[in-house]
C-alpha positions as CSV (number, residue, x, y, z in Angstrom):
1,X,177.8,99.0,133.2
2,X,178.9,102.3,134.1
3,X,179.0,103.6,130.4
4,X,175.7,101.9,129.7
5,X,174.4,104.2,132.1
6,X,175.5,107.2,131.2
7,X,174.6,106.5,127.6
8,X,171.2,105.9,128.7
9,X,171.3,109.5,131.3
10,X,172.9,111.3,127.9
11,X,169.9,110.0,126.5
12,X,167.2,111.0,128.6
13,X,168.5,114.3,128.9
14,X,168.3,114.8,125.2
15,X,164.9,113.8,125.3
16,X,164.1,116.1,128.1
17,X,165.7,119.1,126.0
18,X,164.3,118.1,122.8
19,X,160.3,117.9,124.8
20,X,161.3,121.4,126.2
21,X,162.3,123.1,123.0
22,X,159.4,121.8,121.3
23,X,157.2,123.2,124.0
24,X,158.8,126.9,123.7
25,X,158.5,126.5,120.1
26,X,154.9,125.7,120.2
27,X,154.1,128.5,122.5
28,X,152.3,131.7,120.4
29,X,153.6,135.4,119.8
30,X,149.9,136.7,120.0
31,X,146.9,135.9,121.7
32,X,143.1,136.9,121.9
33,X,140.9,136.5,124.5
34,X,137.4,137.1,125.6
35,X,137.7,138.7,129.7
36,X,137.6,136.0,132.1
37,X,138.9,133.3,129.7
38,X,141.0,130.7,130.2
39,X,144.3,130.4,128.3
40,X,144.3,126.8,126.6
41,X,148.1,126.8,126.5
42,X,150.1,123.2,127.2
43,X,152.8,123.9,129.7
44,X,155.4,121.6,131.1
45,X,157.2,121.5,134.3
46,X,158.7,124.7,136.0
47,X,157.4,126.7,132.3
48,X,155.4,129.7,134.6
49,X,153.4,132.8,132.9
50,X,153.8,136.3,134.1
51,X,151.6,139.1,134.1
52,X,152.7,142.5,135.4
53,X,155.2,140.6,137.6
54,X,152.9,138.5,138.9
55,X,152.5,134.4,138.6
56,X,149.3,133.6,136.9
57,X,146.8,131.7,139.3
58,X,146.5,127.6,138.3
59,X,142.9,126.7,137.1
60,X,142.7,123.3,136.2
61,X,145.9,122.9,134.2
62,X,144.3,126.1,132.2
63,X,145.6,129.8,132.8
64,X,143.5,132.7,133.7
65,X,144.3,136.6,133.7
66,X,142.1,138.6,135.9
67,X,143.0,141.7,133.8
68,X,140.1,143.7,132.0
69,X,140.1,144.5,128.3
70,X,142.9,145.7,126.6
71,X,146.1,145.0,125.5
72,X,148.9,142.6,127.8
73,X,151.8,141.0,127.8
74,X,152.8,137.3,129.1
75,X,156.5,136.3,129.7
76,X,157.0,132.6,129.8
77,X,159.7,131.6,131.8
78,X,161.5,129.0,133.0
79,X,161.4,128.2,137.1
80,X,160.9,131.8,137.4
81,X,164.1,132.6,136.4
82,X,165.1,131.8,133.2
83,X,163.4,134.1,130.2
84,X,162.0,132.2,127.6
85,X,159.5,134.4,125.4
86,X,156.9,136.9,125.4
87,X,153.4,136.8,124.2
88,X,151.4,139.9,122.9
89,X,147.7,139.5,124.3
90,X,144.5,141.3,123.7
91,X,141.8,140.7,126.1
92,X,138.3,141.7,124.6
93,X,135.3,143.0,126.2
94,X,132.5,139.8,126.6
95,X,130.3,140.5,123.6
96,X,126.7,138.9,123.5
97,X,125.9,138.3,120.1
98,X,122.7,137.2,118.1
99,X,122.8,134.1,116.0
100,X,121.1,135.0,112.2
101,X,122.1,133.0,109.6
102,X,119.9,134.9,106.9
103,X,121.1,135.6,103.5
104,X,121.8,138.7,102.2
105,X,122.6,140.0,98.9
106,X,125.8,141.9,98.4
107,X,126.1,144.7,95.4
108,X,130.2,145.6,95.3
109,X,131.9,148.6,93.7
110,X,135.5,148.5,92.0
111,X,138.1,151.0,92.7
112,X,137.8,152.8,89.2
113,X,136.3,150.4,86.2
114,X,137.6,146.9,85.4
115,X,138.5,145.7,81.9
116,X,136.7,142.8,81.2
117,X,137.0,142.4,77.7
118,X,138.1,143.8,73.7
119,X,136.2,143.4,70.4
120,X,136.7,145.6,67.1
121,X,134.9,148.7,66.7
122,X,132.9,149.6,63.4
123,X,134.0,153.5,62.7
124,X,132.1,156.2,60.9
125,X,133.8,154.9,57.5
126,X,132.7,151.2,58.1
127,X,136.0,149.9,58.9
128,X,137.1,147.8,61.9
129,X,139.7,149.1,64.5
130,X,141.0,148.3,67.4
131,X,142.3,151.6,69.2
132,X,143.6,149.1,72.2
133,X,145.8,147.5,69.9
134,X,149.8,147.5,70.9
135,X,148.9,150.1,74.3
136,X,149.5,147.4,77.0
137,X,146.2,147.2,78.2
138,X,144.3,144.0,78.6
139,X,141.8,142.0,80.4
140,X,141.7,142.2,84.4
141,X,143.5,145.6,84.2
142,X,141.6,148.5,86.5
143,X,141.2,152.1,84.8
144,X,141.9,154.8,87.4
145,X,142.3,157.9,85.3
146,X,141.6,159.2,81.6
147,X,143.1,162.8,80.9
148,X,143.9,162.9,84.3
149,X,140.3,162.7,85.6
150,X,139.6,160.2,88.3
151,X,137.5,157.7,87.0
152,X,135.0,155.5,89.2
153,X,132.0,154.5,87.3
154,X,131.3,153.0,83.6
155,X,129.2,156.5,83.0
156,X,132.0,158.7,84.0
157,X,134.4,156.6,81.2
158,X,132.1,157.1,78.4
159,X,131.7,160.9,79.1
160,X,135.5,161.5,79.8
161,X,135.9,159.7,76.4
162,X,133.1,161.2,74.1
163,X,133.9,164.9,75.6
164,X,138.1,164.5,74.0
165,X,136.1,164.4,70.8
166,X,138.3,161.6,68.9
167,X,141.9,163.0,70.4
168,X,143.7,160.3,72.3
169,X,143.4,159.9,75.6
170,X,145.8,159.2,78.3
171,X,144.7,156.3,80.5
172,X,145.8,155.6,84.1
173,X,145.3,151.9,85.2
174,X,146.7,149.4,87.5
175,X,148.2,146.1,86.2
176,X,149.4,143.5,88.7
177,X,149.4,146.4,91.6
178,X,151.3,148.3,88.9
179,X,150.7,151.8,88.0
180,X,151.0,152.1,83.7
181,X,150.0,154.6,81.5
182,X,149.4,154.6,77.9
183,X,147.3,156.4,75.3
184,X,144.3,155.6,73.2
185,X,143.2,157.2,70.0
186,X,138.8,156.4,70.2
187,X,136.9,155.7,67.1
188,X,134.1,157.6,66.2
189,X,131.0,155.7,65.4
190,X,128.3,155.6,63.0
191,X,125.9,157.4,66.0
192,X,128.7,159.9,66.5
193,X,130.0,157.9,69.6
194,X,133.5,157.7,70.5
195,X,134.8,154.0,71.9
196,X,138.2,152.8,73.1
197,X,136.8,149.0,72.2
198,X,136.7,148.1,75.9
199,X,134.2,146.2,77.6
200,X,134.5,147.5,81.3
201,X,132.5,146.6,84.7
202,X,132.4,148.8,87.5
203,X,130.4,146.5,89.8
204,X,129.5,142.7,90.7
205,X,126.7,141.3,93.0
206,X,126.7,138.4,95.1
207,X,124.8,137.2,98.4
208,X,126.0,135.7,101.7
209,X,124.9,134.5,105.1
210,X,125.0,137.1,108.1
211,X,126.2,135.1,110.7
212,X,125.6,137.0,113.9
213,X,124.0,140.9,115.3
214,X,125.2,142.7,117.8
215,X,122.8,144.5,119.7
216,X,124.2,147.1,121.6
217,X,126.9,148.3,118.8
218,X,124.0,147.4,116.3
219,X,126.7,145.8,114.1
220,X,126.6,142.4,112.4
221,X,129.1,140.1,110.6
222,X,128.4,137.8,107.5
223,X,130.6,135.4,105.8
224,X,132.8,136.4,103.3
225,X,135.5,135.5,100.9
226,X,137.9,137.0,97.8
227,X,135.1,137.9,94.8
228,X,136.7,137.0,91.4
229,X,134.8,138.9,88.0
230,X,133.2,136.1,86.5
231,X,135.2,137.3,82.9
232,X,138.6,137.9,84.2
233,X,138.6,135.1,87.2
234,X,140.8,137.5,88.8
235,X,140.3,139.1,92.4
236,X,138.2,142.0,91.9
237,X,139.7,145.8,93.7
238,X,137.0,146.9,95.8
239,X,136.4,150.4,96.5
240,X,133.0,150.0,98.5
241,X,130.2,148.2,98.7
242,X,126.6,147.9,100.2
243,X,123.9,144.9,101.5
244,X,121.0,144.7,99.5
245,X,117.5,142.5,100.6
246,X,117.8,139.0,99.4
247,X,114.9,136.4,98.9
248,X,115.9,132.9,97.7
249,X,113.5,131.7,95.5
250,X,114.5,128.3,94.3
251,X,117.1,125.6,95.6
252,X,118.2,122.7,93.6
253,X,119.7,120.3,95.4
254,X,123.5,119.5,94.7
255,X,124.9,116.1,93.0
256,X,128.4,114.9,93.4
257,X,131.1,117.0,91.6
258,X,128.4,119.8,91.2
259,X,127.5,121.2,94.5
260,X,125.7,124.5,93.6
261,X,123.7,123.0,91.0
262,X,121.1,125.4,90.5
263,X,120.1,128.9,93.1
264,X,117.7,131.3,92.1
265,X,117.9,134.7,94.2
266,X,115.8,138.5,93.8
């Protein structure tokens, strides 16, 4: 009998342990809140939070700190005395915001000019080359630099290019968020045009849906998400970008396994 109880004590204080340490590992490293917030946090018996020494006041099984905003810590403990963790919190001014829900075009800019695609180029003589041919470069790679002039638009390429008048050309670009250089030999063409056979984009367009305006800081915030190039499928480097106005013209509406159908924008 004796042994049957202890067994079953062993027991519950296993379980007892086990509900604790789950608790402590459940509890966050970082926190945001709005002022006058409650903290949402599941607690068990004798866990207590401390701000600057003090015992945070009991609402309603919640937690409330009556600090303003800024940055705070919380140590959890256990019956006041045993440390358990600390949490990193940053209280944030109460912001009244404007729902919107409007959508707005979006025109991005690449950090230099993307390589979206190769072809052949017809020279002066009526042959086919391909200058690109065995330098490393390929599709989805970003050009930075040609002759060690910073390059940031489609219209700056072409000139740095034309004005080396057929002599190769040492290109900068970024591969896989690695730095590589080689050098390109251009073709001159029949219109006395020099081409590295390099299809290259230095922009992309969208739209999205502002979702709220803020009044007083007259910012807003609008949905967003990684933008692939629509050739390379790859994530494209932004280096800026700007909202443009946005009218949506036409809506089909989606079927099963094709949700966006068919949207018209201007």
């Amino acid at each position: 009998m004796k042994k049957t109880i202890k067994k079953l004590l062993l027991v519950f204080f296993l379980i007892i342990i086990y509900t604790y340490t789950l608790a402590i590992e459940n509890i966050p490293d970082n926190m945001v809140l709005l002022e006058g917030e409650n903290i949402t946090m599941k607690t068990l018996l004798g866990m207590n939070l401390k701000c600057d020494e003090k015992t945070i006041e009991t609402v309603s099984n919640n937690k409330t700190i009556s600090k303003k905003s800024g940055e705070t810590k919380l140590e959890v403990s256990l019956f006041d005395n045993i440390f358990l963790k600390e949490i990193d919190v940053d209280i944030l001014p109460k912001t009244k915001v404007i729902p919107v829900g409007s959508v707005a075009g979006v025109k991005l800019y690449t950090s230099g000019v993307l390589v979206v695609g190769m072809s052949e180029i017809e020279g002066k003589d009526q042959k086919k080359y391909k200058p690109y041919e065995n330098t490393g470069i390929k599709e989805g790679d970003t050009i930075t630099r040609i002759n060690d002039i910073a390059i940031t638009s489609t219209n700056e390429l072409i000139k740095v290019v034309n004005q080396a008048q057929g002599n190769p050309v040492k290109i900068e670009y970024t591969q896989e968020e690695e730095t590589k250089e080689c050098s390109i030999e251009p073709v001159q063409t029949a219109n006395n045009e020099y081409k590295l056979g390099l299809w290259v984009r230095d922009s992309a367009a969208g739209v999205g849906t502002v979702t709220f305006y803020e009044p007083n800081s007259k910012t807003f915030a609008a949905l967003g998400h990684g933008i692939t190039d629509i050739d390379t499928e790859e994530l494209i480097n932004i280096a800026s970008g700007e909202f443009v106005t946005t009218r949506v013209l036409s809506i089909i509406k989606g079927e099963s396994g094709a949700p966006r159908k068919n949207t018209r924008y201007s």
